[in-house]
PLY file of the C-alpha trace (Angstrom):
ply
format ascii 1.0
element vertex 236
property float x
property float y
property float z
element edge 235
property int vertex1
property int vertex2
end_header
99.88 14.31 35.45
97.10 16.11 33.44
97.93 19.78 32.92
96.14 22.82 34.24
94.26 23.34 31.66
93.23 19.65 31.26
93.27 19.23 35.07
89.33 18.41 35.32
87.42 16.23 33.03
83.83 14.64 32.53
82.62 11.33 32.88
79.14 10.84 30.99
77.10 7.51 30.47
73.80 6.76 28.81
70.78 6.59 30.94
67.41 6.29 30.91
67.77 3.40 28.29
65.03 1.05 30.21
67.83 -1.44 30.32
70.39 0.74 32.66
71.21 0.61 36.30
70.44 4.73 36.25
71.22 4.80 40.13
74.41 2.98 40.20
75.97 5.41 37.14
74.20 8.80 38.72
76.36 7.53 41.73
79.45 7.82 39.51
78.78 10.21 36.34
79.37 13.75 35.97
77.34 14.08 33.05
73.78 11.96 32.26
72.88 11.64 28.28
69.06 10.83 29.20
67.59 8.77 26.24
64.37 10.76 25.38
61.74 8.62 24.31
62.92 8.06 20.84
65.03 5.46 20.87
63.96 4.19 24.15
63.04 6.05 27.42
59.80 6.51 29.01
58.32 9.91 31.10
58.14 7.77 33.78
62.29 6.80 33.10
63.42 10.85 32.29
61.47 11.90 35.81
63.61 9.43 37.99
66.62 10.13 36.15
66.33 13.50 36.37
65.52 13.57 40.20
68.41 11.55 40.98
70.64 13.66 38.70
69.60 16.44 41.17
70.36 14.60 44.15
73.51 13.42 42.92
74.65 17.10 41.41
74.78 15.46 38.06
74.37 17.10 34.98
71.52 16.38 32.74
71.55 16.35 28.82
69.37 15.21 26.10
69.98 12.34 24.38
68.65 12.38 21.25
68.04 10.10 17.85
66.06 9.03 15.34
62.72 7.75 16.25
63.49 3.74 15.80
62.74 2.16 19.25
62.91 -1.28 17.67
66.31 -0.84 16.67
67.49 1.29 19.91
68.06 3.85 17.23
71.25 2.09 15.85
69.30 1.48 12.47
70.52 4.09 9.63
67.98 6.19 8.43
67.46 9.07 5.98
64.85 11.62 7.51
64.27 15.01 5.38
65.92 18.10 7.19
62.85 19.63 8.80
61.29 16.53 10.25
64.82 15.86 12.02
65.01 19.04 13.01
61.25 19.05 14.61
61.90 15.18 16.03
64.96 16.77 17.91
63.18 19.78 19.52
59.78 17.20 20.59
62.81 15.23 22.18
64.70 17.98 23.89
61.19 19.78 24.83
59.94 16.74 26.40
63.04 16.26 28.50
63.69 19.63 29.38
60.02 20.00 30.76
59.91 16.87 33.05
63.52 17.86 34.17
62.60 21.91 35.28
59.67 19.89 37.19
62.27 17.98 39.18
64.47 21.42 39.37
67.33 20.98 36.87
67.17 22.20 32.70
68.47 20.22 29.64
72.03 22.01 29.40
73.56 20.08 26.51
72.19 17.73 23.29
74.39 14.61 21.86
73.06 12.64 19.16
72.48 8.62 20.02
73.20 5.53 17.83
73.00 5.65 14.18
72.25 9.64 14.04
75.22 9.83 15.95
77.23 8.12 13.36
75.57 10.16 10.61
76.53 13.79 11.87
79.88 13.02 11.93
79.91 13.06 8.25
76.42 14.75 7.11
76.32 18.56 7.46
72.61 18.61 6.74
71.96 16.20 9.39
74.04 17.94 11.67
72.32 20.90 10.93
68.81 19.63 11.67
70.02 18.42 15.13
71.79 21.92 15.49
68.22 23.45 14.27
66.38 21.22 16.50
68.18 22.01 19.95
68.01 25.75 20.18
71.64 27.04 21.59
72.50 24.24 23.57
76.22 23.47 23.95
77.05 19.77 22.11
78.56 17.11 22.59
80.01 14.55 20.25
82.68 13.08 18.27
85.85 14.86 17.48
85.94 16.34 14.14
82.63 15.60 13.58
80.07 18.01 11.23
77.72 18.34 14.56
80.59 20.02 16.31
82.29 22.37 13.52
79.28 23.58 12.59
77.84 24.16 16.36
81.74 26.23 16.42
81.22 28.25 13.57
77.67 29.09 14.55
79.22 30.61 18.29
77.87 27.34 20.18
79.47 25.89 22.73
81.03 22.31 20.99
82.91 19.73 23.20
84.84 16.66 22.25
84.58 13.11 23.75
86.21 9.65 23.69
85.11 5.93 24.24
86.87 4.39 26.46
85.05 0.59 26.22
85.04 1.03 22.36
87.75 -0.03 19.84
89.20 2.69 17.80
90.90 1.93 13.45
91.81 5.28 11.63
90.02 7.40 14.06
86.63 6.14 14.03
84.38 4.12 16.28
84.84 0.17 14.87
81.38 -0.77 14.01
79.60 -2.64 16.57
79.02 -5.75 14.50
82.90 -6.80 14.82
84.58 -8.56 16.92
86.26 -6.34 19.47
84.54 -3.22 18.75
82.70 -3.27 21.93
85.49 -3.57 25.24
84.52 -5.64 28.69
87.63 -5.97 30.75
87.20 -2.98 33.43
90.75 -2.54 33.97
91.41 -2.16 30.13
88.89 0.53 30.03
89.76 2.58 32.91
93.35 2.70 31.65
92.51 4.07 27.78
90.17 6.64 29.66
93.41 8.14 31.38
94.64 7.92 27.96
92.06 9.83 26.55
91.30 12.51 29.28
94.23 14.14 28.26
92.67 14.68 25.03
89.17 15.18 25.06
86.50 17.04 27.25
85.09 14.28 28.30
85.16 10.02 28.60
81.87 7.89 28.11
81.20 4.53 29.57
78.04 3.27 27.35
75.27 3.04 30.17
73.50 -0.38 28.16
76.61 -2.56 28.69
76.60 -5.34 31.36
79.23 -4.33 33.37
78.83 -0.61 32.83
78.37 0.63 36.23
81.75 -1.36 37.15
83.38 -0.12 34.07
82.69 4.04 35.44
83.69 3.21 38.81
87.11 2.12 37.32
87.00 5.15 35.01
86.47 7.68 37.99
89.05 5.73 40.24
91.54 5.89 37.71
91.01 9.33 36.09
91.02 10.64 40.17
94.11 8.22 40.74
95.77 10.35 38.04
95.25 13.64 38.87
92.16 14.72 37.25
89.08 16.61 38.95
85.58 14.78 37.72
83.33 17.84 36.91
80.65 17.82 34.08
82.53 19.74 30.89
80.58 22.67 30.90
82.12 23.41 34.73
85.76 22.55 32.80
88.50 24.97 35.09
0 1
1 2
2 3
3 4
4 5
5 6
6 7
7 8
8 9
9 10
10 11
11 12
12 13
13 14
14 15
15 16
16 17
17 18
18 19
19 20
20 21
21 22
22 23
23 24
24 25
25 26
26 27
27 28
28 29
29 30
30 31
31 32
32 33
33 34
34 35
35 36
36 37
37 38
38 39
39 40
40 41
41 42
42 43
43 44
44 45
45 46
46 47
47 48
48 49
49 50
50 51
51 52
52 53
53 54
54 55
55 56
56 57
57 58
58 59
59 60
60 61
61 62
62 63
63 64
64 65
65 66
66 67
67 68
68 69
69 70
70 71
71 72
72 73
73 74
74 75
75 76
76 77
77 78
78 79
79 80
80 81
81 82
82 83
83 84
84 85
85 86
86 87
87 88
88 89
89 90
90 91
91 92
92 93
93 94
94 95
95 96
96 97
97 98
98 99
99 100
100 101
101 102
102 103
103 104
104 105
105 106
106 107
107 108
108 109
109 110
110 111
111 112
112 113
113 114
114 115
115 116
116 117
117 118
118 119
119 120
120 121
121 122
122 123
123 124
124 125
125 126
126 127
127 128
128 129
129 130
130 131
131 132
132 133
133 134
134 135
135 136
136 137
137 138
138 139
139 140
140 141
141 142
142 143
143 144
144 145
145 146
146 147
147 148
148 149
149 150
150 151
151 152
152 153
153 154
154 155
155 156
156 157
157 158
158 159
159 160
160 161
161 162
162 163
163 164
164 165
165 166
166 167
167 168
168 169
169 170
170 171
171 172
172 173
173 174
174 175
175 176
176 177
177 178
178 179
179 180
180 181
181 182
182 183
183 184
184 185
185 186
186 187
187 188
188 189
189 190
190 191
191 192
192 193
193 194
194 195
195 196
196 197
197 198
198 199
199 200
200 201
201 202
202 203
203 204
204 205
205 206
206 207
207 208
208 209
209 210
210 211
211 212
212 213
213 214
214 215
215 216
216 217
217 218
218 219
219 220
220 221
221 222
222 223
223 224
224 225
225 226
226 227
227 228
228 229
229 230
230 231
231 232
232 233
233 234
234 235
């Protein structure tokens, strides 16, 4: 059984992505990383999203990354400070004004893909997104840049684990091995338990096949185990 301090935990996915089932995760997230336009996502995409996130009490965050919509922003780049930093506040702007039209706010920024990767070594990088996002809270790998410098700036910083990705020495296995990327539902659900106990909160990548089955065994399991599923920012 979790603790009481560990006693709730979020569940976020990737939405928005054009190639998501946005209803069926809304129906099972706590937390909705809403791809803003960059990588892929469309006005049209953030307003539904958004709307159901209301209707389903779900929490909305920007999901940002470098602008590279013909590589879904996986593709390694090297963009000068300022231009990240401006890319990241168009991206978060844009969001956060078609969400306040369908009554929520952008309360959190995590990185997406590639510039995901890159913050969690590159303190300049991490910066610019820092820069670009105002004083959201974050999100993002543990013992990443983006989070210790988001802590030593006052920010709010919170810590998440994969659940349907393979893990060596700590990192993320790239997705071009074999392995790297998990599809058995049962297998996933059970290293979420696993990982609730250590992190804020568990994501189910929203652009997988199976992804909608893969939260529902998440949340069953996670609630089968004790734990509360509230967005991280409502953490008891």
């Amino acid at each position: 059984m979790p603790t009481e301090a560990r006693r709730s935990v979020d569940l976020n996915a990737d939405l928005g992505e054009e190639v998501t089932d946005d209803p069926g995760l809304l129906a099972v997230v706590t937390s909705a990383n809403v791809a803003c336009g960059f990588h892929a996502g469309t006005a049209a995409t953030m307003q539904a999203v958004c709307a159901g996130a209301v209707q389903r009490g779900v929490v909305v965050g920007a999901q940002v990354s470098y602008r590279d919509r013909a590589g879904f922003g996986r593709v390694p780049r090297d963009v000068p400070f300022d231009v990240l930093r401006d890319e990241v506040a168009e991206q978060v702007g844009t969001l956060d004004a078609i969400a306040r039209r369908e009554g929520s706010v952008v309360r959190f920024v995590k990185p997406h893909g590639a510039l995901y990767h890159r913050v969690t070594d590159d303190a300049e990088q991490a910066a610019a997104v820092l820069a670009g996002s105002d004083v959201l809270p974050v999100l993002g790998f543990p013992g990443s840049q983006l989070l210790h410098l988001a802590a030593a700036a006052g920010r709010a910083a919170y810590e998440e684990g994969f659940p349907d990705r393979a893990y060596r020495d700590g990192r993320l296995v790239d997705r071009g091995e074999a392995g790297a990327v998990l599809g058995d539902s049962a297998d996933i659900a059970q290293r979420a338990v696993a990982l609730a106990g250590q992190v804020a909160s568990v994501c189910v990548h929203g652009d997988s096949p199976g992804a909608v089955a893969h939260a529902a065994a998440v949340r069953r399991a996670l609630e089968a185990a004790g734990y509360r599923l509230a967005s991280f920012l409502d953490l008891l």
